[in-house]
Each structure stands twice: as structure tokens, then as C-alpha cells.
C-alpha positions as CSV (number, residue, x, y, z in Angstrom):
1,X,-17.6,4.3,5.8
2,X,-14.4,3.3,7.9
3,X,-12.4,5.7,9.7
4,X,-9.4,5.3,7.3
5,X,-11.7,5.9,4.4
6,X,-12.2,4.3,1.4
7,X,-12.0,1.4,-0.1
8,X,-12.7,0.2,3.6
9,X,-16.3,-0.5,5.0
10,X,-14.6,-1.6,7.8
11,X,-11.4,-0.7,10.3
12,X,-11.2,-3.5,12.1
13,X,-12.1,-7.1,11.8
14,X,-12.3,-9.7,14.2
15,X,-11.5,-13.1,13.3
16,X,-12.2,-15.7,16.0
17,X,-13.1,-19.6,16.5
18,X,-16.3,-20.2,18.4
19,X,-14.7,-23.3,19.9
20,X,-17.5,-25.0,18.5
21,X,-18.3,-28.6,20.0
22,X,-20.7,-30.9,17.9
23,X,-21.7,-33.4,20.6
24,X,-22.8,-30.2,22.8
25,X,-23.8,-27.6,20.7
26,X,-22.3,-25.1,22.2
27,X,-19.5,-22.4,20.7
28,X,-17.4,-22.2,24.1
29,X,-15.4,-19.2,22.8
30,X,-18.6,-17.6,21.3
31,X,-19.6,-15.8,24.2
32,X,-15.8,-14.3,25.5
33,X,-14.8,-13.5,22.3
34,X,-17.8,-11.2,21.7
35,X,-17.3,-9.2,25.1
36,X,-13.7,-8.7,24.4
37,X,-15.1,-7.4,21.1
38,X,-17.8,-5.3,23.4
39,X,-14.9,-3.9,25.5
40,X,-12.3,-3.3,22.7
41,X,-14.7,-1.5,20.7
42,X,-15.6,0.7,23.7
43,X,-11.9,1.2,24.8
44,X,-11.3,2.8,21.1
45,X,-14.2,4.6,20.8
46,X,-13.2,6.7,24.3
47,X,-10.8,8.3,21.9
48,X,-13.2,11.1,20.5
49,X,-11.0,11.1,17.1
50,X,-12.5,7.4,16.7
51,X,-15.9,8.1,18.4
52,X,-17.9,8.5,15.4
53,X,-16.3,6.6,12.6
54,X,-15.1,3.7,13.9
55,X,-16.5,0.9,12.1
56,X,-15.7,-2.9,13.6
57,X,-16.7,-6.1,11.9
58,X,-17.7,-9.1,14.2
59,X,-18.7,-12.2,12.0
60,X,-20.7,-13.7,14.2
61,X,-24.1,-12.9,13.4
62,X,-23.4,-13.6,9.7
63,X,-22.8,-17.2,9.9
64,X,-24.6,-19.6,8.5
65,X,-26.3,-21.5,11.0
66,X,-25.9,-18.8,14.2
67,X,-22.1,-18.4,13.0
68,X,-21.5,-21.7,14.4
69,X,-20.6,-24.1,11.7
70,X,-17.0,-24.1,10.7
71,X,-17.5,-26.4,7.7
72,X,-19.9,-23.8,5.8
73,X,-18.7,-22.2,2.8
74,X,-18.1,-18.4,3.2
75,X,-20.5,-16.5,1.5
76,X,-20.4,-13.4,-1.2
77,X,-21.3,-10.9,1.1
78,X,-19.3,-11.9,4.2
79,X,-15.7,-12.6,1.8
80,X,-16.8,-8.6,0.6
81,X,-17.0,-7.5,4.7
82,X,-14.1,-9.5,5.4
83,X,-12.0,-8.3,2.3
84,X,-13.2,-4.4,3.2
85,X,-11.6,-4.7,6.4
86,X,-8.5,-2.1,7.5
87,X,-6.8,-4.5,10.6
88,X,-7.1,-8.2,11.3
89,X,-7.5,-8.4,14.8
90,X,-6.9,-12.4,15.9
91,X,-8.1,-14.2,18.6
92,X,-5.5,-16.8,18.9
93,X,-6.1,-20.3,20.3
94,X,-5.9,-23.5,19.2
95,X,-9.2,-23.8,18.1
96,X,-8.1,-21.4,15.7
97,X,-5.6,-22.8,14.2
98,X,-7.7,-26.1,13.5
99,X,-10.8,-23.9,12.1
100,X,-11.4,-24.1,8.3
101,X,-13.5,-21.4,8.1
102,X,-10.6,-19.1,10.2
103,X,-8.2,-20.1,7.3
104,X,-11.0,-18.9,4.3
105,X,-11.5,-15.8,6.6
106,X,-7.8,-15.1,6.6
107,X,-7.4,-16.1,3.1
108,X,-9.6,-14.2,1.6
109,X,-8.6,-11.2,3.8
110,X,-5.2,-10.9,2.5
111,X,-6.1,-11.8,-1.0
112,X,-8.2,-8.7,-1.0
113,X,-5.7,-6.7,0.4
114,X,-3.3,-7.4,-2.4
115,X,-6.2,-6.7,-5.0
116,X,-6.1,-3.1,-3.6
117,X,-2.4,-3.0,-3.4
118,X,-2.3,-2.7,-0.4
119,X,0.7,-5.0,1.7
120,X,-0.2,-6.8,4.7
121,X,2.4,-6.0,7.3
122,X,1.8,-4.2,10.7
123,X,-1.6,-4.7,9.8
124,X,-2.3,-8.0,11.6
125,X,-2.9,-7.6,15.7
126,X,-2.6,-11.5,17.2
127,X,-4.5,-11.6,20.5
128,X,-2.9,-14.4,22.1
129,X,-6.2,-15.5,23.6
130,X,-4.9,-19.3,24.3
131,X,-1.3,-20.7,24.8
132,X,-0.9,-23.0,21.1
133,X,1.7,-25.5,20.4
134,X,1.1,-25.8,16.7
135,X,2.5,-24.3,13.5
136,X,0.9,-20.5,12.7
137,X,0.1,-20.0,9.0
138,X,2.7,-17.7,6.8
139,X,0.7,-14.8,7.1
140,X,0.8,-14.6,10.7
141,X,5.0,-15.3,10.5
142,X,7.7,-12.9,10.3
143,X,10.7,-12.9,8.0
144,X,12.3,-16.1,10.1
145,X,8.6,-18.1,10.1
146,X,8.5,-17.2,13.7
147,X,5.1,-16.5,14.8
148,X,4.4,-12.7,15.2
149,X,4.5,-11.6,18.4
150,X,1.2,-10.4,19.0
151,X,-0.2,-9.3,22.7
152,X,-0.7,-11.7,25.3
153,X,-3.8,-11.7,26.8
154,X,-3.9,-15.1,29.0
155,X,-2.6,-16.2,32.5
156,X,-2.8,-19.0,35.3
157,X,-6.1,-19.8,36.7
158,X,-6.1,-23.1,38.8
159,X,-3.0,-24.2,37.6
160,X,-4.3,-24.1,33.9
161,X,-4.1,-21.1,30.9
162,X,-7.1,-19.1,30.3
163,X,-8.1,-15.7,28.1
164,X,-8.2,-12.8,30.7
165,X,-11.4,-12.3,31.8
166,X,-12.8,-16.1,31.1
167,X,-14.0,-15.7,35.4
168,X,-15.6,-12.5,34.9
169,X,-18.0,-13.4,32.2
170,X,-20.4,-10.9,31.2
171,X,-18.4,-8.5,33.4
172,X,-17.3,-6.1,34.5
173,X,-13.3,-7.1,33.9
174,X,-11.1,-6.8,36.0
175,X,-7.6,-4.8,36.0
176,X,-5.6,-7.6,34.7
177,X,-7.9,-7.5,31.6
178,X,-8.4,-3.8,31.0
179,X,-4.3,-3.2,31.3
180,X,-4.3,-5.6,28.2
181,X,-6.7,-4.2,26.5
182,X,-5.3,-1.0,26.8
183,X,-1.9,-2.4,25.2
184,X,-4.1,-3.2,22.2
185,X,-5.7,-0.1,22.3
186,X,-2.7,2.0,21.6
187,X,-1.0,0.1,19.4
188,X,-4.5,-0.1,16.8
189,X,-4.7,3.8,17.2
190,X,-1.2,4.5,15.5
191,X,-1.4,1.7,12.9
192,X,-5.0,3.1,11.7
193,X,-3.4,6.9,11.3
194,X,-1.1,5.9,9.1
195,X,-3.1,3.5,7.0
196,X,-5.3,6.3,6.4
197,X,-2.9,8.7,5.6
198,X,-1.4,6.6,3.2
199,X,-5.0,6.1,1.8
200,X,-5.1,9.8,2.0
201,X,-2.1,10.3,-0.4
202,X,-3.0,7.2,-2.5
203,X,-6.5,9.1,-3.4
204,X,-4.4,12.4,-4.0
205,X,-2.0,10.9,-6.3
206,X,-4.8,8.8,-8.2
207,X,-7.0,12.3,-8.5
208,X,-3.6,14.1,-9.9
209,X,-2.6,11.6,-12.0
210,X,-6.0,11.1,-13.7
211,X,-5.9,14.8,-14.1
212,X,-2.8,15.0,-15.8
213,X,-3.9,12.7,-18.2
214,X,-6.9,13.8,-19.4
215,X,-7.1,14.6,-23.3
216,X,-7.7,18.2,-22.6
217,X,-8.5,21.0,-19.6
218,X,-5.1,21.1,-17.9
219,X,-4.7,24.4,-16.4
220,X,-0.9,25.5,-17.7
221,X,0.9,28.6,-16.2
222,X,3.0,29.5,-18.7
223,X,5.4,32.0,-18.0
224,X,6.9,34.8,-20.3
225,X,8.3,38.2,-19.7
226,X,6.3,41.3,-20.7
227,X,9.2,42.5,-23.1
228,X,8.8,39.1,-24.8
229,X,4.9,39.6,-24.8
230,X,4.5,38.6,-28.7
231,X,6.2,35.2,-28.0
232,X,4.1,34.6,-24.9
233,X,0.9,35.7,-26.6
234,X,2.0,33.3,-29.3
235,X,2.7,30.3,-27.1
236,X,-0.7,30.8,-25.4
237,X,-2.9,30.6,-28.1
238,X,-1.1,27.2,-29.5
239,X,-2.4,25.7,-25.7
240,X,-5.6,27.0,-26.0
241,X,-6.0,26.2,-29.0
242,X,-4.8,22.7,-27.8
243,X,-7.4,22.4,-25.3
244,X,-5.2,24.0,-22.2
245,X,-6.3,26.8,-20.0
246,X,-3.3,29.1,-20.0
247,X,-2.7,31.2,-16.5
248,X,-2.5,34.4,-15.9
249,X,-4.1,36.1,-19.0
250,X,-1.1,38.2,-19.9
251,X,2.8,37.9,-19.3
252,X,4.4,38.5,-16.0
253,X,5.7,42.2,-15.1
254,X,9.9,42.6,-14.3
255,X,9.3,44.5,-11.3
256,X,12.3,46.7,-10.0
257,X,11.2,47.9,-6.7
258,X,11.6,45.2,-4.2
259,X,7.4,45.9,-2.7
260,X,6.6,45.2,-6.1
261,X,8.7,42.1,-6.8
262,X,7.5,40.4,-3.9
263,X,4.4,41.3,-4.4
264,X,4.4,39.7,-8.2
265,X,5.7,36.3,-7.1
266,X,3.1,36.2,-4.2
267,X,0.4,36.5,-7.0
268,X,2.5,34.1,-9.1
269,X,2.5,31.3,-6.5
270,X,-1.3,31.9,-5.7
271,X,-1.8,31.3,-9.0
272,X,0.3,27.8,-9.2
273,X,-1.6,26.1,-7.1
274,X,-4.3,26.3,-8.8
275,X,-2.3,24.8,-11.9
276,X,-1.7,21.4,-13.1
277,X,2.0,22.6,-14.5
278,X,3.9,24.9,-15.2
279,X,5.9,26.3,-18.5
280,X,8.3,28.6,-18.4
281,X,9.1,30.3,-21.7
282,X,13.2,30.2,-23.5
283,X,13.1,32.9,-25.6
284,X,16.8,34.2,-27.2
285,X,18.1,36.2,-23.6
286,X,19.7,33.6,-22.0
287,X,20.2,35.2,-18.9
288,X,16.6,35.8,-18.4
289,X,16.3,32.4,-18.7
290,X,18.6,30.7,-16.1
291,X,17.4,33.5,-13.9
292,X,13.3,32.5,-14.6
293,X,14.9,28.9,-14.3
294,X,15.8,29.3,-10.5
295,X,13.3,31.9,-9.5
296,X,10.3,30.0,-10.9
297,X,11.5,26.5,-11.4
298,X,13.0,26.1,-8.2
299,X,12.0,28.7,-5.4
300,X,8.5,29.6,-6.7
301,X,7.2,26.3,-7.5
302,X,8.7,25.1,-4.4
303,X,6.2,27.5,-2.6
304,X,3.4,26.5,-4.7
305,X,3.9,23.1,-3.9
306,X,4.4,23.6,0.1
307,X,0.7,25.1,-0.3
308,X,-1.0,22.7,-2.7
309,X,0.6,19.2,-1.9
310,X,1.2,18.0,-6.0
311,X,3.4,17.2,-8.4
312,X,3.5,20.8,-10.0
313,X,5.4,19.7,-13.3
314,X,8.0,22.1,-14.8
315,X,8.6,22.4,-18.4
316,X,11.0,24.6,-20.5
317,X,9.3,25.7,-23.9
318,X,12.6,26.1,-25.9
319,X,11.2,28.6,-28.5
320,X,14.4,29.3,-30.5
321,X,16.9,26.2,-29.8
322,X,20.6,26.2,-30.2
323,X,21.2,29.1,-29.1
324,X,20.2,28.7,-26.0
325,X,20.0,24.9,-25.0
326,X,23.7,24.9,-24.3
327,X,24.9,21.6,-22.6
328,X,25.3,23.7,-19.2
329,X,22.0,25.2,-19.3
330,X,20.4,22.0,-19.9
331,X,21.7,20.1,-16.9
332,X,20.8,23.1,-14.9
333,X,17.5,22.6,-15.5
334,X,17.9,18.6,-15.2
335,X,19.0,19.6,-11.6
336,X,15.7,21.7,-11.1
337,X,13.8,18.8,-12.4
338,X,12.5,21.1,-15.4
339,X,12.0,19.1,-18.5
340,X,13.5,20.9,-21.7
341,X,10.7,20.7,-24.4
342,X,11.4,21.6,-28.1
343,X,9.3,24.3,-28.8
344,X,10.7,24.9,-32.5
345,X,8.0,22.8,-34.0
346,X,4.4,23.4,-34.2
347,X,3.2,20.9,-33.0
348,X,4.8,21.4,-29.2
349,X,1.7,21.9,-27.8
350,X,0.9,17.7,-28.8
351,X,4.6,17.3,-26.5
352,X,3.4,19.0,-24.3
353,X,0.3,16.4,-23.7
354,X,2.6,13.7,-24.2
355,X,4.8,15.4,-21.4
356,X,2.3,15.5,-18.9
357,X,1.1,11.8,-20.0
358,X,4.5,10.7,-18.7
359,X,4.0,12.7,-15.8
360,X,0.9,11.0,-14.8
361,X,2.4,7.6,-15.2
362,X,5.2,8.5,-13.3
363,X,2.9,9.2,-10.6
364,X,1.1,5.9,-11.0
365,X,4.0,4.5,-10.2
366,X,4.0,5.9,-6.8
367,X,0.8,4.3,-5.8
């Protein structure tokens, strides 16, 4: 497991071209390429956050015929290491750019990406390994097909370009090389927070979302007032009966002395975030109602929410209509994003279903 989680095996891969020459035999980028993997890998992993989890994917050793042969159709397994990978890390050069098997790599990285929904931006770290006077592909363009800018990791040696580092070969680097490395360094750590938090929420949104839509087992608070205690026993049964766990087992107490009060909606927003929704009961005392409206359906699911991180969907049960869905009260409760359901008919409790089906499509939506 990756340290952003799933559905990546991997956070980092590294996509490089041997600099593979026929006549010779020999991969003349093999050899750097995998030190500055060494290094990079080491240089992230001194961040104890990382230490453990990191997870970096060198395709080296996976190659057909010692990861040397550019021509060789990618296989099953390496497209699925290459696919579960968080960043693209690039070593640029111009052997790159004339590599085959670098475009399948790249290919079937962001193809995978957008099978998981994910978008490719800020996700692609160029290592500018080798000056290149040829086109880059889209992917590595921005908005004006201007090649990304990347990090620089080359300079003068003899007159001539080299990657940092190419003298001190196996080691150890010099300044000039770790400085650069370090640039990388900090600018990977950031990008991988945020993909996993954004993984983070994705799974929380997926979890809530199937859990809305389930046939049956929602937990519901449904609010009612103790002097309406017949309606709210009423209304609880038709959920239960429904499939729906109903929360708390009785109706809330109208508490006078201010200790007590406080003490009631402490209990009540416990009690929330351990719900999937909540319904808040419209029985004939309208005043009751615009004042359960805001002191539920605004203040107390707010705190609910603060502590559980979801959706917390509000309904109104309208048990008696007319009389109290006036056109003011119901855009008051548009404003507190409450969702006026006819409760007139009996079979609310299948609208309510209904209601949190649309919920959880909603929060599809968001993913």
C-alpha cells in the first residue's frame, strides 16, 4: 500500500530511458538513473511521515530482457504497477523522447488515471536530466503547449550538458546534486498530502453515499416534541416499520432552565453523528416549528457535522400540510437546506427512501 492509500500500490513512479545502444549493449542512462532513484528515495524517506509507507516504482528490473529493450511490448503486470502509480516522476532527455516504450509507459499511466477519475495535473514532476530540442508530448504541455517546467537538474561539464552527478558515479554526490534533489524533494511532499487527502474524502463520500442508499438500515433522528409525543410515536413506527432505525427512543424534552437546555442539545448532537439524517417533525404549532427549524436544522446539525465530517441530510416531515407549509416557511427551510417532505400520505416513509436516494446521488456527484 502507497502512502496516499488506495487505489495506489505505488506513490511514485519513475519513468526513464536506458539510453539503450544496440551496437554496444550497454543502457548508458541505466546506471545514473537508478542512483538518482537510490538518492531520491532516501532524500523522502528522511521525512519520518514518509519513512514507512513510501512506496517507489523503478521499472527496471521488470523489463523484458534486463529492462533494456525499448521495442518490447509492456506487459499485464507492469501497465497494472505503472497505472497504480500516485506521481510520474520523468527523467527527461532526449533519449526519452525517442523511446517507444517511454510513450506506452506514459500512456498507459494517464489512461489509468482517468479510469479512476482522477485528473492528471500537478501530478507530473519533469526531471530535466538532459537539455532536448524536440517537441514534448501533450501530457507533459501546459495550457499554451509549452513544455512544463519541470526542475532542472543538468549543467556544464567540459563545455558539454550533463545530469548532475554523471562524474560522481556510484557516489557520493556532490552539493550541486543534493541542492537539486532537495528542490524535488519538497515539491513531491506537498503534491502527495493533498492527493491523499483528496483520496481521503473521495473514500468518505463513496462510504456515505453507498450508505445512504442502501434499501434499508439508515439510522434517522427524527425529531418531535414531548407534548406532540403521539405524532412522534406515530412517525417512528412508519420508519421502523420501513426498515429505519429511529434515534433517540422517545421525543426530545422542552427544557426551560438554561443547564438543562444545553444540556439536551449536547445529547442531541452526540446523537447526530452517529445518524445518517435527520427529520425533524411539522406538527400544527407553527412556531415550534420555525423555531425546531433553526435550532436543529441549522445550529445543531451544524455541530453534528463539525464533529462527524458528512452530509447530515435534513428533512421536514409535514404531518398536517396547508396549514403550516406557508410559502415563507418553506423558503426558510430552502435557506437551511431542509427538504420539505409531505408527510400527509402513508406512504412517506417510501419518500423518505427516495429522499435519501437523491441524496446519495448528489454526493456521487462530488466525487
Amino acid at each position: 500500500m502507497a502512502y496516499v492509500g488506495t487505489p495506489f500500490a505505488h506513490d511514485l513512479f519513475i519513468s526513464y530511458s536506458h539510453g539503450y545502444d544496440e551496437k554496444s549493449g550497454i543502457g548508458f542512462l541505466q546506471a545514473w538513473s537508478t542512483a538518482f532513484t537510490t538518492e531520491l528515495e532516501r532524500e523522502l524517506r528522511a521525512d519520518r511521515r514518509f519513512r514507512h509507507d513510501l512506496a517507489i516504482f523503478l521499472d527496471g528490473d521488470h523489463r523484458p530482457g534486463q529492462g533494456i529493450d525499448p521495442m518490447s511490448p509492456l506487459t499485464e503486470q507492469l501497465r497494472q504497477e505503472i497505472g497504480n502509480s500516485a506521481l510520474l516522476v520523468i527523467l527527461m532527455s532526449p533519449d526519452y523522447l525517442a523511446s517507444t516504450w517511454c510513450a506506452d509507459e506514459r500512456e498507459w499511466w494517464s489512461t489509468q488515471q482517468a479510469s479512476f477519475g482522477l485528473p492528471c495535473d500537478e501530478r507530473i514532476a519533469v526531471v530535466r536530466i538532459w537539455p532536448t530540442d524536440t517537441a514534448w508530448p501533450k501530457l507533459l504541455t501546459d495550457s499554451q503547449d509549452q513544455p512544463l517546467v519541470g526542475f532542472r537538474f543538468h549543467a556544464p561539464l567540459s563545455g558539454k550538458e550533463y545530469p548532475l552527478g554523471w562524474v560522481d558515479m556510484p557516489g557520493p554526490f556532490q552539493r550541486d546534486f543534493r541542492k537539486a534533489l532537495l528542490d524535488i524533494v519538497t515539491r513531491v511532499y506537498p503534491k502527495l498530502d493533498a492527493l491523499k487527502q483528496r483520496l481521503e474524502e473521495r473514500q468518505r463520500l463513496e462510504t456515505e453515499a453507498g450508505r445512504l442508499a442502501q434499501e434499508s438500515g439508515q439510522t434517522i433522528y427524527l425529531h418531535g416534541r414531548a407534548s406532540n409525543s403521539s405524532a412522534w410515536e406515530k412517525a417512528a413506527i412508519a420508519l421502523t416499520d420501513s426498515g429505519f432505525m429511529v434515534l433517540p427512543g422517545e421525543p426530545d424534552a422542552l427544557e426551560h432552565d438554561p443547564q438543562k437546555l444545553q444540556s439536551v442539545r449536547e445529547q442531541r448532537v452526540e446523537t447526530l453523528t452517529v445518524c445518517d439524517a435527520l427529520l425533524i417533525l411539522g406538527s400544527e404549532d407553527g412556531r415550534a416549528l420555525d423555531s425546531d427549524l433553526v435550532v436543529l436544522g441549522k445550529h445543531d446539525r451544524q455541530s453534528a457535522r463539525a464533529r462527524c465530517n458528512r452530509l447530515l441530510p435534513c428533512g421536514l416531515i409535514d404531518t398536517v400540510g396547508a396549514t403550516i407549509a406557508t410559502p415563507v416557511r418553506k423558503a426558510s427551510a430552502r435557506v437551511l437546506q431542509a427538504d420539505w417532505l409531505d408527510g400527509t400520505q402513508i406512504t412517506w416513509p417510501q419518500d423518505v427512501k427516495r429522499w435519501l436516494d437523491q441524496k446519495s446521488a448528489l454526493l456521487g456527484q462530488q466525487l
